[in-house]
N, C-alpha and C positions, 0 to 999 in steps of 0.2 A: 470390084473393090478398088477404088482408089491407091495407088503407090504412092510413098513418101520415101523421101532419101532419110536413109536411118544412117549412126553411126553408133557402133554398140562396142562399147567400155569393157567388155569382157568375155573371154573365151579358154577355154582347156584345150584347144583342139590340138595344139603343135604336143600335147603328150601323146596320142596316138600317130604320129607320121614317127615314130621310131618302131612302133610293131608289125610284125609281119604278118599281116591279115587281109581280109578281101575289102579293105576300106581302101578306098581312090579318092583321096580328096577332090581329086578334078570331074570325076563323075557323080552323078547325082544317083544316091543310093538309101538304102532306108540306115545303114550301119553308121550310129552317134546322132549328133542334133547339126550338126553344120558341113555342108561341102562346096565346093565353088559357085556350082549349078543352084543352087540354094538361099544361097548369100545375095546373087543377082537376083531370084528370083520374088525374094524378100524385098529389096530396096535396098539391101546395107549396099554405103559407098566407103564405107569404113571403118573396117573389123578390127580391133586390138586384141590380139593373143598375147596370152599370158606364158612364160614360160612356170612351171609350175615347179618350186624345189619340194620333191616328194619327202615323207617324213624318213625314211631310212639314208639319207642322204644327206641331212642337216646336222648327223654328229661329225661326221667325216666325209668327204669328196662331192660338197654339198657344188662348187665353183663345176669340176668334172664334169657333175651332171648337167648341170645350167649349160656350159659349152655343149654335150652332147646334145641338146633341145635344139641349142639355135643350128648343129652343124645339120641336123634331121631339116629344121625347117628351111632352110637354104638348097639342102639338096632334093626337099621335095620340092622348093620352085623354082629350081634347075632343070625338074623336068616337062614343065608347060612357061616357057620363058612369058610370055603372051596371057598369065593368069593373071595373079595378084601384083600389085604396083605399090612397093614398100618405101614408104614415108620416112625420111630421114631431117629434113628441117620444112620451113614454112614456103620455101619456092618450092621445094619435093607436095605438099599440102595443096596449096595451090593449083599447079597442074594437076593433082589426081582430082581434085575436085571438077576440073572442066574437060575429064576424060570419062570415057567410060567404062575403063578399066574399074575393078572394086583395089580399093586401097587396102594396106596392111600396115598396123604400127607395132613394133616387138617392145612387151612389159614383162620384167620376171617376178615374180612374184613371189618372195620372201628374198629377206636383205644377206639370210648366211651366205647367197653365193658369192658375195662381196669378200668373205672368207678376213674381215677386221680390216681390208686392205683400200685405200683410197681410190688406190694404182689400180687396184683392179676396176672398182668404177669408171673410172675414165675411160680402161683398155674396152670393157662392153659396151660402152659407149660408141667409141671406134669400132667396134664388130655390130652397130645396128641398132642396139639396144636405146628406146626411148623413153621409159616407163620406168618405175620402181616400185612394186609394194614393200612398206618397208617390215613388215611382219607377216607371217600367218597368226596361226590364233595365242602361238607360243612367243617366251623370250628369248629375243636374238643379241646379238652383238650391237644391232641398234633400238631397239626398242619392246616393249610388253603387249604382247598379243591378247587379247582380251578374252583367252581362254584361261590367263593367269588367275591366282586368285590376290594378287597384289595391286590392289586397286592405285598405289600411293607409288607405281614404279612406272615410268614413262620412256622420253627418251635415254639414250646415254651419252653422255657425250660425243661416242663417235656416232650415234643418230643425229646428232646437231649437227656435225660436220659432212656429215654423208648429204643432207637437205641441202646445205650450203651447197655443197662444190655442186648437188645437182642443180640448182639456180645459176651456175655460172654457166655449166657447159650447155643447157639446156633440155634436162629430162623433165619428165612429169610426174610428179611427185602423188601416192597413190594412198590413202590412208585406212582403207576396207582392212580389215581385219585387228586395226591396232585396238588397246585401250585408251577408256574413257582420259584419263592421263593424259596418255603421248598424242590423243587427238589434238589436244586444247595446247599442249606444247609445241606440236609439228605446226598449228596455225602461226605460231607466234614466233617460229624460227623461218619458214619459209618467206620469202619476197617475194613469189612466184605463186598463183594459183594452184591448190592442189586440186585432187581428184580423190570421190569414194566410190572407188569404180562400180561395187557393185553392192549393193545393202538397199534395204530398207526403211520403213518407218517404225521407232520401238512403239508410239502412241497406240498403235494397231498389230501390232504383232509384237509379245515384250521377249523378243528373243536377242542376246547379244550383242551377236552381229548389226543389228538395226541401229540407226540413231536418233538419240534424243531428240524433241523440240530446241533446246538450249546447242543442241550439234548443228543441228538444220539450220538454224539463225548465223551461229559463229561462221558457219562454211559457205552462206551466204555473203555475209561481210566480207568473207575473205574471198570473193569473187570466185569460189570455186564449184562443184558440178559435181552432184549425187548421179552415181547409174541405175534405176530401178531395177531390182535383181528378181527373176522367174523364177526362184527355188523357192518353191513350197513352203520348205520351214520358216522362210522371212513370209512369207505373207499371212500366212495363219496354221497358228500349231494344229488346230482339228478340222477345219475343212477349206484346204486353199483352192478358192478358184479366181478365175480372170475378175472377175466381179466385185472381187476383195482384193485382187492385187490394183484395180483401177480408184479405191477408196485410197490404196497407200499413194499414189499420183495426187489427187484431189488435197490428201492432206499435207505431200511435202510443199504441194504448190500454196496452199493459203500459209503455212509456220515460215518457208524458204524464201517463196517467190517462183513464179514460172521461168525464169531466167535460171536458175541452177539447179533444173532437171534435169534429168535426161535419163539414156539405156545403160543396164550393165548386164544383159540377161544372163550368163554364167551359163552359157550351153556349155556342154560336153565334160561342167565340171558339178553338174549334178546327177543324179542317179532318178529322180522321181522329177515329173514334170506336172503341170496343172495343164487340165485337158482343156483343149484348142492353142497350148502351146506348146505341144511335143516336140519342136523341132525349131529350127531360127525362122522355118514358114510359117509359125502361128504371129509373127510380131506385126505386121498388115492388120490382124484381127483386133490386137490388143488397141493398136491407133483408131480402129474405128472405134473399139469403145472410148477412146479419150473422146472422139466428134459426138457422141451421144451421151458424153457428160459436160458437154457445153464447150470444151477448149475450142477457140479458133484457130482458124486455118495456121498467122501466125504464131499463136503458143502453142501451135502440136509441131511448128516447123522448128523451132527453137528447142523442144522437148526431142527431136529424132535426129537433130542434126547441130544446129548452130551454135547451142553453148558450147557444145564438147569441143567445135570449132575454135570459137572466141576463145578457149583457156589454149588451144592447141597453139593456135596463132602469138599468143601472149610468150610461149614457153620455148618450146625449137627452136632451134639455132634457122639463122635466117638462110644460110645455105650448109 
């Protein structure tokens, strides 16, 4: 089987480097969907974890928890110094690309860790942090999760301001989870290419999470970069397999364009997998079914690696 350098938009994994279990990130084992040994063995050159703010955590000590994610993930690559090679601006990018070390870029993943505070954005910034999603499925301090039932409620003003200042310092602005609203808002506030790290297509799966034709177009225009997501529920509510997750491929690329594809497979933050991709090792398979639905060498390179690049290169601070 052919290897291709993948760079995948999405992971849970720094939520288990805080439990004490027989999981070794640095050994390659069957416990969760991702481990170092893994990652290289896949092709990823470049993993984006997500810090995840868990729901018990979001009325109160929602920041607390976010610092304890990133102090878990720092002190697990404390202890194989020689593993993962964490991306901090576009020379940091650069060289992990002509290394062959696997790269790391830190995203949290809902805005309450921000806790309404600006100051705080910038401080995680300063501690690592390159990524934002600005919602889960709920309403935050910046914007309407599109588990809402307020269709008519988007960003808030301090969502406007949170995009801004991350356009200045240079994060990557994440829009998976928000509502149909604060999508069409977040486009038209940010300067910067955003990202929907991980979703699907709604044409073919009409579940939430996914996005419109009229999404795929707008996130286009705005030079930004869908991550095809392996969670079952986005590819088809009653029988997802690889087969139908490579129809949602074929359709974001004719509504989109093959230029703002790409990975967001959301290991380790689903529970059910589509069989031949149990684990981050089935993503080799999933690309040879792009080659047998006709993509070329170049749009299945631009599909595993290049856009997520071109928006990365756009965004990160230059050192």
């Amino acid at each position: 089987m052919l290897k291709h350098k993948i760079v995948d938009a999405h992971c849970d994994t720094v939520g288990f480097f805080q439990e004490k279990s027989d999981y070794d990130f640095f050994a390659r084992n069957n416990k969760h969907h991702i481990d170092l040994p893994r990652l290289k063995e896949s092709g990823i050159i470049l993993q984006v974890f997500a810090l995840y703010i868990k729901e018990e955590y979001k009325a109160a000590g929602s920041l607390a928890y976010c610092l304890r994610l990133l102090d878990s993930y720092y002190r697990t690559m404390q202890r194989f110094p020689g593993g993962l090679r964490t991306i901090y601006s576009r020379t940091d990018l650069i060289n992990a690309l002509n290394s062959s070390r696997t790269a790391a870029l830190l995203s949290v993943e809902g805005g309450e860790a921000l806790e309404g505070e600006l100051a705080v954005l910038r401080m995680l910034f300063r501690l690592g942090i390159r990524g934002l999603g600005l919602t889960w499925n709920h309403k935050n301090q910046l914007a309407t999760g599109l588990g809402e039932k307020d269709p008519h409620s988007g960003l808030t003003p301090f969502g406007r301001q949170v995009i801004r200042e991350m356009n200045c310092i240079g994060m990557l602005v994440d829009l998976a989870h928000i509502n149909r609203q604060g999508f069409f808002e977040a486009l038209e506030t940010s300067s910067a290419p955003v990202v929907v790290s991980h979703a699907n297509a709604q044409a073919f799966c009409n579940h939430p999470r996914n996005l419109t034709d009229d999404q795929l177009r707008a996130l286009s225009q705005a030079g930004g970069v869908i991550g095809m997501s392996c969670c079952p529920h986005f590819v088809d509510s009653k029988n997802p397999t690889m087969d139908k997750l490579l129809d949602h491929f074929v359709h974001v690329a004719e509504v989109a364009g093959v230029d703002y594809l790409g990975i967001g497979a959301d290991f380790d933050g689903i529970e059910q997998v589509i069989e031949g991709l149990e684990d981050v090792t089935g993503l080799p398979r999933l690309i040879e079914g792009l080659v047998k639905r006709g993509f070329s060498r170049e749009e299945i390179a631009k599909i595993t690696h290049t856009n997520f690049i071109r928006v990365l290169e756009k965004v990160l601070p230059t050192t």
